[in-house]
N, C-alpha and C positions, 0 to 999 in steps of 0.2 A: 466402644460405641455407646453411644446414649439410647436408655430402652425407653423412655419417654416421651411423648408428643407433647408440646406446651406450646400457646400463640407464639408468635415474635411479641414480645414487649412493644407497646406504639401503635399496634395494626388491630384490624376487627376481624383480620378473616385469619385460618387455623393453619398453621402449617405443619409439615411432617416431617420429622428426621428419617432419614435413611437408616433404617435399623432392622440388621438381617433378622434380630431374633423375632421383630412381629411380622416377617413373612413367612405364608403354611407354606404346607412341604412341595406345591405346586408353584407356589409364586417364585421360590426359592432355584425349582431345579430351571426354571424357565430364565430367573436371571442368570445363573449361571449359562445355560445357552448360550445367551446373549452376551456374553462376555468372551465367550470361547469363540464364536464368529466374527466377532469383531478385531478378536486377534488373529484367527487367520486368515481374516479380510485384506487385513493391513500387512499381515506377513507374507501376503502372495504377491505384495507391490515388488516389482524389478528395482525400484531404487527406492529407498528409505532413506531423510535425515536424521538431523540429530536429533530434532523434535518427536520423527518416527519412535527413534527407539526408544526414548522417555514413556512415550505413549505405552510401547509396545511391556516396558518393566511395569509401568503402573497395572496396566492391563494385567499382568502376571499375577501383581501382586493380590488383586481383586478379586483372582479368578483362587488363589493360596486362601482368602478368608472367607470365601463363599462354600468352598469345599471343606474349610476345617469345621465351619458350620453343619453342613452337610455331616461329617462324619462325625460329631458329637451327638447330633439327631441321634443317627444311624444306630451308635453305641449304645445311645438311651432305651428305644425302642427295645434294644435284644436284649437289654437286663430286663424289661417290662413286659411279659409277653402278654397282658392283657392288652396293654394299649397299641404295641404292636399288630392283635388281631385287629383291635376294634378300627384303630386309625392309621398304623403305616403297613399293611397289608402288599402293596404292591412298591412301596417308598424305600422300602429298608433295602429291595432288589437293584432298585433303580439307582439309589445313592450308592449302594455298595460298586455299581458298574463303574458309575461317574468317579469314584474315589479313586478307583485302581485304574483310571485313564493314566495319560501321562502328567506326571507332580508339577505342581505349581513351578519347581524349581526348576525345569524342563523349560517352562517357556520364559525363565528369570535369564537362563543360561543360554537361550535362542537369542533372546531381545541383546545380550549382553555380547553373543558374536553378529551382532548385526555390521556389516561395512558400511560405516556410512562415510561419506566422500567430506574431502575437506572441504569446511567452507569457512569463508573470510567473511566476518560479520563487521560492518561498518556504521555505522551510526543510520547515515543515511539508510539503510537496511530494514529499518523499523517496519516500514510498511511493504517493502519488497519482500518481507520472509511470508508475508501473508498469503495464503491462495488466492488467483486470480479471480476464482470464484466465488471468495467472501472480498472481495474489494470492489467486484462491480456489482451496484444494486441492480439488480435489470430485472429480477422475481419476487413475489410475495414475499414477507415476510415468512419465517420458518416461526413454527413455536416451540417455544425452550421446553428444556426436559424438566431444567431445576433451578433454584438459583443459589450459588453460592455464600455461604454467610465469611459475617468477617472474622479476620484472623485469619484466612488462608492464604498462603505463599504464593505466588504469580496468578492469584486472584483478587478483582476485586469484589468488594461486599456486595451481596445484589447480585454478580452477575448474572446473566443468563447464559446456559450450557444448553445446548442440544443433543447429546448424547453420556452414552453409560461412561464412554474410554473418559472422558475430561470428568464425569462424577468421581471417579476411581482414581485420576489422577489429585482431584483436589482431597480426597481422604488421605493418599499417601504425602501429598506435600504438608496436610493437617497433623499426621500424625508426631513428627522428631519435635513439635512444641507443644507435645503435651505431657508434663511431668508426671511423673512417676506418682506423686505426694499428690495431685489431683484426683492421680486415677482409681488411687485407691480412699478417698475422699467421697466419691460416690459421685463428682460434679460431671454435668452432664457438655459435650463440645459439640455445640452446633457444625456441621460442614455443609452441607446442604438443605433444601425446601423444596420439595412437591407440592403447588397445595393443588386443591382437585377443585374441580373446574364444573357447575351445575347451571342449567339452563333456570330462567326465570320458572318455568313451570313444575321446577322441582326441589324447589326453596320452600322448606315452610316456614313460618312466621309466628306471632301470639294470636293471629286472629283464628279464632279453632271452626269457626266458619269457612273461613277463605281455605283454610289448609282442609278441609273436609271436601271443596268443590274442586282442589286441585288435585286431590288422592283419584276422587268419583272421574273424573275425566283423563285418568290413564287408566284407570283398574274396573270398570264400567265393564258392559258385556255393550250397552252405547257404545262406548268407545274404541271397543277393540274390532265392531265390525267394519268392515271396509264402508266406506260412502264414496261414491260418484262428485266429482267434480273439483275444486282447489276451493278449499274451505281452511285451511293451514293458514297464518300468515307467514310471506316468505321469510324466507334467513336472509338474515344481516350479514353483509359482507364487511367487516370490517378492516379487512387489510389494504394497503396503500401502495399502491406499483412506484417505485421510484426508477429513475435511470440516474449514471454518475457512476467515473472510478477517480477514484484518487493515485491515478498515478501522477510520477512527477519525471519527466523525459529529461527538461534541464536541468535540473538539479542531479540528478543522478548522472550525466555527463559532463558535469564538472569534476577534478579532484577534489577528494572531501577530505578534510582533517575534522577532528576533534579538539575544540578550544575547551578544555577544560575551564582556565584562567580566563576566557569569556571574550577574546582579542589574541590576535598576536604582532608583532611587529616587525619591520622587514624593512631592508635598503632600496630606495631606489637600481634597476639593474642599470648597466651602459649600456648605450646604440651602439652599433656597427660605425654609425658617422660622428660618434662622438671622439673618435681615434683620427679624421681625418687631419694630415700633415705630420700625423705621426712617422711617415715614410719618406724617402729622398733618397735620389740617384747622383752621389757625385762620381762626377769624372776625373780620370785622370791629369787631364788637363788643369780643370780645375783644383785638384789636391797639389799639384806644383805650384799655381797661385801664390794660394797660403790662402789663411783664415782671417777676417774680418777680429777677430780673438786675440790674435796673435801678433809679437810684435817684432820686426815692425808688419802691420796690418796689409794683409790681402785681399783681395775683393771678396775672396769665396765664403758664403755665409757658414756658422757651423752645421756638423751632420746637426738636423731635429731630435729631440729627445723629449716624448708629450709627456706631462707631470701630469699624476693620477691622483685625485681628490676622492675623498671620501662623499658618497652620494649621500640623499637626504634619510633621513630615518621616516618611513609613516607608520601608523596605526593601523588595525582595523580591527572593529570589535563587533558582538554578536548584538541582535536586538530581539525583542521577541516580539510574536506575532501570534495573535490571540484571536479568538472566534467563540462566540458565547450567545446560548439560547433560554429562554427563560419559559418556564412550563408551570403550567396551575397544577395543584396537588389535585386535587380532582380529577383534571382529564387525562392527568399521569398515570392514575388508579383505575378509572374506569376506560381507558382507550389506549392502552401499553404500545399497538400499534401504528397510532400518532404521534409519538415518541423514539420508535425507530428508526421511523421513514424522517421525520427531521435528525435525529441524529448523523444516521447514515447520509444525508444530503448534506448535513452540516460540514461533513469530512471532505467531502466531494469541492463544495464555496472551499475551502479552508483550502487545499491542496490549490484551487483554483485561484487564489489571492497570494500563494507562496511564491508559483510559477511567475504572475504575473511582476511581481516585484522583483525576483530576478531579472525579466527581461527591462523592466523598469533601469535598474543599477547599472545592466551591460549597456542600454541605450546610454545612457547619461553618459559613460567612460568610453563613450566610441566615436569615432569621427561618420560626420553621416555624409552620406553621399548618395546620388541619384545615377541612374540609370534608365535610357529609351529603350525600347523594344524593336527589334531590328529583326523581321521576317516576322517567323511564329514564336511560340513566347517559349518553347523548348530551345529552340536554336539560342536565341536570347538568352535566357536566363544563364545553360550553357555556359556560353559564351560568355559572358561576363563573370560567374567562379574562375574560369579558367584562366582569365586573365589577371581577375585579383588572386590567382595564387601566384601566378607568375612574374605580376609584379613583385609582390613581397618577397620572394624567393631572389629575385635580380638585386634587390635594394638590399638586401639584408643579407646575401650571397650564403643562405642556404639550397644543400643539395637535396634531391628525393625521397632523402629518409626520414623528414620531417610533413605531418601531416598539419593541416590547419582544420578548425572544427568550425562547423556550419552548421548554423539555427536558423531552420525555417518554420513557418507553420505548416503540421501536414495536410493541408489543401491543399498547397500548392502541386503537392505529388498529384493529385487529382487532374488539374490542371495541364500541366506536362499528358497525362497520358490522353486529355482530349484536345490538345493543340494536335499530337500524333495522330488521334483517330480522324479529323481533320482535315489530314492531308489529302491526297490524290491517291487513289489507289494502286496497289505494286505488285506484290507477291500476294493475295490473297488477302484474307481477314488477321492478318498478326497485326497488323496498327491498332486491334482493338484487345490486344492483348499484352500488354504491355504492361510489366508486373513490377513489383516495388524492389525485388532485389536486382533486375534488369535499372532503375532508373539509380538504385545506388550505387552500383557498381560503375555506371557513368559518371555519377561522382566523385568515384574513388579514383578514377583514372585520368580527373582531373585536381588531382593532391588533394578532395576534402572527404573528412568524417561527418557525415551528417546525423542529427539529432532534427527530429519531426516530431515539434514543439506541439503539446495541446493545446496552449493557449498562444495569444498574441498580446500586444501592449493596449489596455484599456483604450487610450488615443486613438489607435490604426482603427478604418475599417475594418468591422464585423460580417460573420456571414449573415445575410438575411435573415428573419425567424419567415417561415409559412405564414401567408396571409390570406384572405379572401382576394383573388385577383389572380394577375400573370404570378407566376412561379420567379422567382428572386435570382441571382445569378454571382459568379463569387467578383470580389472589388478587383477596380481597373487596377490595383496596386499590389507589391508586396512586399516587406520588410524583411531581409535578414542580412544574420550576423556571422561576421567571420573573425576569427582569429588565430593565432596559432596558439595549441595544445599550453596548457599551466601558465597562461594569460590571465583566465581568472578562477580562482580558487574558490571552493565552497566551506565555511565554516560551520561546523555543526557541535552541537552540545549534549547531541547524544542521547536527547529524549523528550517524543513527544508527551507529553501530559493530558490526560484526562478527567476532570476533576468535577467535584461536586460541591454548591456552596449553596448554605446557610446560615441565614441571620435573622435577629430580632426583625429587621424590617421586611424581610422577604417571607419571615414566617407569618405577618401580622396582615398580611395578601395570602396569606395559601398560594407563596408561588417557590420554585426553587430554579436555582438558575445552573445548566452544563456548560463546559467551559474546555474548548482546545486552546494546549500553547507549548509553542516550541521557539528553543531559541537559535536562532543560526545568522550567518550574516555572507556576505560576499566580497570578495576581496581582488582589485585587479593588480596581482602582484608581478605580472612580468612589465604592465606601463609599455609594451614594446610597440603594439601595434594592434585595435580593434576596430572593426570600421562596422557601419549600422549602414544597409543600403536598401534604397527603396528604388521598385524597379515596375517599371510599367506592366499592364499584364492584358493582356489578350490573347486566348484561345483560340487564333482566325487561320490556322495552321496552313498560314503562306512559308513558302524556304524558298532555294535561290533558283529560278529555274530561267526559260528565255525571257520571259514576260515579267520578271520580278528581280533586274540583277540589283545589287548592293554598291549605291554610290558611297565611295570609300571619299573620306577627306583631303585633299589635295595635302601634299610637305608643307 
């Protein structure tokens, strides 16, 4: 560890390495605390990943350098016994408790029998290994503990960390790249920065005036007495509430490969009907005939026998898909929190432009079709899955064991359960209860898997925003998509990118610019069958009763 504090090179404000040896014997026993809670915090979760346990070895390891500190102190002190009286008096007791707790290797060899469950890491996963509740902004801004400097392993430079377990983690992942020939070199390895944080009024400066009236007005006997009334100027709030998650529902219900090589390439498959007249009944009759082949010649044509062609070869390759914000040095430095709240929202637009160009690609290779609304728009809707499975099912003379997958927006679910509320009343108030795993399982028992799309196709009707006025109401319409299962395939490249750019020209603006980009693409590799349907939509929960029967179409 580096015993020194030195600025960052570039910056005006002072930062601090994390260095046990300039914390007293208070600061020391309190981080340690803090370490050992945080591992039995995390060791008391019922399930723990892989991630956990990493956490949980760093956490050990942190908790092994804190205590060997601790007990070198400890050592010192009893070879010294003056400084022992004058300064670890009650320290040398306290350390010695803490030391003979259970050994660092105690919780190396806990973290190390930890079970964690198998999981299957996929590309697409990048943002689903995240917790739910770092992916949706819906609260203040958190403030960081530290920030990471560069060179460390599954960090980047700058980051921001909010807690001890990731400081201790990025120590242990700094340390297998520091050699040997460094260390004992005397060179010092930044891993992390604390810098400490002072209000305007406790800055001093060269003016030895100004800083004499900012001492005199905390340290006053003015100042320390209480006054009556709001004479403070208030605090600045400067954090920024966002809303936005980045999930991605279709994307993650497609199959996802891995394009390494950035494309891959595929055959057209066959139809069911591209085999028709491949089959033929001859009779007896007709095999005493004779063959039109044969000679001398028969009337009876020969048995058919279809000659199989090789289908077409297509392509499909990945593209990328970028999102980039451009920020003053200035209000980078002075407003960190204006920087979060876009970033974090940038993620948000970014996920929100991935989805929509998927439904983009599925519209475009789907056949579109319309559909009227016939009673209330539950029956309806309904009723018309039901049918488009069973047509496809007839034509393509697959049985029940095939499921076909269904892209809706999830309003619609909204919808369905107030066409039901709606209705005429029956058994009591359950029409106003009507739950999401109730409305998919009607799904499912009509052969689809559904996926409750967050987004729609930029084109289609939006929901209203609020306005001064009536209250807005969802569109007379709705778009979705059906197909059957590995129809279309999701290519992925297996990483999003986060990035930082500077140049001559953007430095000569005091500006720098952040930048997402991922590359992935979509692929409709079975060509078998996708259809896009737009279906009338009203809430007006009419169904079939005396006064509302269903004229059916005549033969």
């Amino acid at each position: 560890m580096a015993k020194d504090s030195t600025p960052i090179e570039g910056t005006d404000e002072e930062s601090f390495e994390l260095d046990l040896t300039e914390l007293d014997n208070d600061e020391l026993a309190q981080f340690e605390t803090n370490l050992v809670e945080e591992y039995a915090e995390m060791r008391s979760s019922e399930t723990l990943s892989a991630d956990d346990a990493d956490e949980l070895t760093a956490l050990a390891a942190a908790i092994a350098e804190v205590r060997a500190e601790m007990e070198s102190r400890v050592a010192l002190f009893e070879a010294d016994e003056f400084v022992a009286d004058a300064k670890a008096s009650d320290f040398t007791s306290r350390m010695a408790k803490k030391v003979a707790a259970p050994a660092a290797a105690t919780f190396e060899e806990e973290a190390a029998e930890v079970v964690v469950p198998e999981i299957v890491i996929s590309p697409k996963g990048l943002e689903g290994d995240i917790p739910a509740s770092d992916v949706t902004v819906v609260a203040a801004a958190r403030k960081p503990l530290a920030k990471i400097a560069a060179d460390v392993r599954g960090f980047r430079s700058g980051q921001e960390v909010d807690s001890w377990t990731k400081v201790a983690s990025a120590f242990i992942a700094r340390h297998p790249d520091i050699r040997s020939s460094d260390v004992s070199s005397g060179s010092r390895f930044l891993v992390a920065s604390i810098e400490a944080e002072f209000p305007e009024d406790r800055i001093l400066g060269d003016d030895a005036v100004v800083n004499t009236r900012k001492i005199e007005s905390i340290t006053s006997d003015t100042a320390i007495t209480a006054s009556g009334g709001l004479c403070a100027p208030l605090t600045p709030w400067y954090n920024l509430q966002t809303y936005g998650d980045v999930c991605r529902p279709i994307r993650d219900s497609l199959p996802s490969f891995k394009a390494d090589r950035g494309g891959i390439r595929y055959v057209t498959p066959p139809r069911l009907s591209d085999l028709a007249g491949s089959s033929r009944v001859t009779t007896a009759a007709q095999d005493a005939l004779g063959y039109t082949t044969q000679t001398p010649a028969g009337p009876t044509p020969p048995k058919p026998c279809l000659h199989v062609v090789c289908g077409a070869e297509n392509t499909c390759v990945i593209q990328a898909v970028s999102s980039c914000l451009t920020f003053g040095n200035f209000g980078s430095r002075t407003y960190p929190e204006q920087v979060e709240a876009w970033l974090k929202l940038g993620r948000v637009e970014f996920a929100r432009y991935q989805e929509q160009e998927l439904l983009r690609a599925i519209n475009a290779g789907s056949t579109q079709i319309t559909a009227a609304q016939v009673y209330g728009a539950t029956f309806s809707i309904l009723e018309q899955i039901g049918f488009t499975v069973a047509s496809f099912r007839d034509r393509f003379r697959i049985c029940n064991s095939v499921n076909l997958r269904l892209i809706a927006p999830f309003w619609l679910a909204n919808v369905l359960k107030d066409d039901l509320a709606a209705q005429a009343p029956g058994d009591g108030l359950g029409r106003y209860n009507v739950s999401d795993a109730m409305l998919n399982d009607w799904l499912r028992q009509r052969g689809v898997t559904v996926t409750w799309a967050q987004d729609t196709l930029a084109s289609d009707p939006q929901l209203p925003a609020p306005v001064a006025g009536p209250i807005g109401s969802y569109p007379n319409s709705v778009r979705w998509f059906i197909f059957p299962e590995g129809e279309w395939l999701f290519l992925d490249n297996g990483v999003l990118d986060l990035g930082l750019v500077r140049d001559s020209q953007l430095n000569s603006v005091n500006d720098y610019q952040v930048w997402f980009e991922e590359f992935s693409g979509i692929c409709q590799v079975g060509r078998v069958e996708s259809l896009a349907i737009v279906s009338d939509l009203c809430a007006n929960g009419t169904y079939a009763n005396g006064s509302a029967v269903r004229v059916c179409p005549l033969p």
